[in-house]
C-alpha positions in Angstrom: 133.8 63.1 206.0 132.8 60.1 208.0 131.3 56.8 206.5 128.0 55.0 207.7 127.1 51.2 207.0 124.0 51.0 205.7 122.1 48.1 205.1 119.5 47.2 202.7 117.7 43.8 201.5 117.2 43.8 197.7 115.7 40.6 195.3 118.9 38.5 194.1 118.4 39.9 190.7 118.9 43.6 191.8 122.1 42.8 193.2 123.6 41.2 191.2 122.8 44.2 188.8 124.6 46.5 191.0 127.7 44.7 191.4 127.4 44.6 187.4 127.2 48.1 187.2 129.4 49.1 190.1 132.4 47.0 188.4 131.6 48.2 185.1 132.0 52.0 186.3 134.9 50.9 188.5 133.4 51.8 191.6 132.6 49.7 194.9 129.3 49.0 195.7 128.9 51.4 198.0 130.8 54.1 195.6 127.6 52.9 192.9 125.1 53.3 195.0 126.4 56.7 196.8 126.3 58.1 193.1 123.0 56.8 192.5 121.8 58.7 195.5 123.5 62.1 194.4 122.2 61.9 190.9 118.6 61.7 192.2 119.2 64.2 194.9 120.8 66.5 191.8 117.5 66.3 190.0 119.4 64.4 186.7 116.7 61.5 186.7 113.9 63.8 186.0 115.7 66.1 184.0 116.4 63.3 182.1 112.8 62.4 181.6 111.8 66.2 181.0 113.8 66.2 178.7 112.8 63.0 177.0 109.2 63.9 177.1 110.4 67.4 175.4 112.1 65.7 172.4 108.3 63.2 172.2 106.5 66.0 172.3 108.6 67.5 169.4 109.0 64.4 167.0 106.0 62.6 167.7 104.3 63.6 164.9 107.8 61.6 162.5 107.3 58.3 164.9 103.4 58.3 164.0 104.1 59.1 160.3 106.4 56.4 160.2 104.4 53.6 162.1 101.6 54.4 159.7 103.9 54.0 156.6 104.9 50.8 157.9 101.3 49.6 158.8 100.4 50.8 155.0 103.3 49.0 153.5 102.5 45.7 155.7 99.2 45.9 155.3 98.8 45.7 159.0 96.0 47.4 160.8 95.1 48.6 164.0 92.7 46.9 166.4 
């Protein structure tokens, strides 16, 4: 399989988060971002948040409990 140069103009910031990333995987740049590509193409992202939103929808019900045990014990109240 051939390569391709591709070229792309991100903020400063944003790069300097993918080389972080890419090194810390020990991947090149373009080995990151290839990856990044594939996982979105493969759906994981929003299976990912599907099955976040699954596991609020479950224990949502704890999280409130707890915030308003904490807002009891504080004495805090809501606006």
């Amino acid at each position: 399989m051939g390569k391709t140069q591709l070229g792309a103009r991100v903020d400063d910031e944003i790069a300097e988060l993918a080389r972080a990333r890419a090194k810390d995987r020990g991947l090149s740049l373009g080995d990151y971002i290839a990856s990044l590509v594939r996982d979105d193409a493969d759906g994981m992202r929003q299976r990912g948040l599907d099955a976040a939103r699954r596991f609020l929808d479950d224990h949502q019900a704890l999280f409130d409990e707890a915030e308003d045990a904490e807002q009891r014990s504080t004495g805090a109240h809501a606006a």
